[in-house]
N, C-alpha and C positions, 0 to 999 in steps of 0.2 A: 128456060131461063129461071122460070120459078122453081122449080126442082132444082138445079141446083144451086140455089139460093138455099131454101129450107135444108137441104141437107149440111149445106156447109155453115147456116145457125144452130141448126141441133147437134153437129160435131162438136161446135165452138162452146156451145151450151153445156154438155156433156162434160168436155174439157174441163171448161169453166167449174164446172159443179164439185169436179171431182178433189180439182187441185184447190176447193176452197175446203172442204171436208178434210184430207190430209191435213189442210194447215191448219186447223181447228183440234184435229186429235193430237198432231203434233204438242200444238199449245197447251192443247189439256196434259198429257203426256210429261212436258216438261214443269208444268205447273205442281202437277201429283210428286214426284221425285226433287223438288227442290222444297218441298214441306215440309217439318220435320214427323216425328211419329209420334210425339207427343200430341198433335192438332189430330191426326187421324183417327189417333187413340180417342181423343175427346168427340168427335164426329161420328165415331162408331157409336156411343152409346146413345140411347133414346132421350130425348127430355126427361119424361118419367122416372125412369130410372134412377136409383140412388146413388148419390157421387162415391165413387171407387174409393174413396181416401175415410170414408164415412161405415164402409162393411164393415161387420166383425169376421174374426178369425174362424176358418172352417169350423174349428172345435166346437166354438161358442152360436152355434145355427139357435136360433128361435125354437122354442119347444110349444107345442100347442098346451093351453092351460086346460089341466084338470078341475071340474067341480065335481 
């Protein structure tokens, strides 16, 4: 009777676990695809980092100073 008890909660368990994990990635899933790619764009870059809109143009790269 205890056996199968415990089998038929760690089934349930199992179950349970599993179909909360789907509904979780799902969410996540549909959360990512209804963002736009401007938010992504802005969450890719590090704090640090200088705001995209602030670069100069390739040509114009920073030259180390001569003394």
């Amino acid at each position: 009777m205890l056996e199968d008890l415990a089998t038929n909660l760690s089934t349930t368990l199992a179950v349970a676990s599993m179909l909360f994990f789907v509904a979780v990635y799902i969410v996540v899933t549909v959360g990512v695809f209804r963002t736009g790619t401007d938010v992504h764009d802005a969450r890719a870059h590090m704090a640090l980092d200088p705001d995209p809109s602030q670069l100069r143009a390739a040509g114009d790269a920073v030259r180390p100073q001569v003394r």
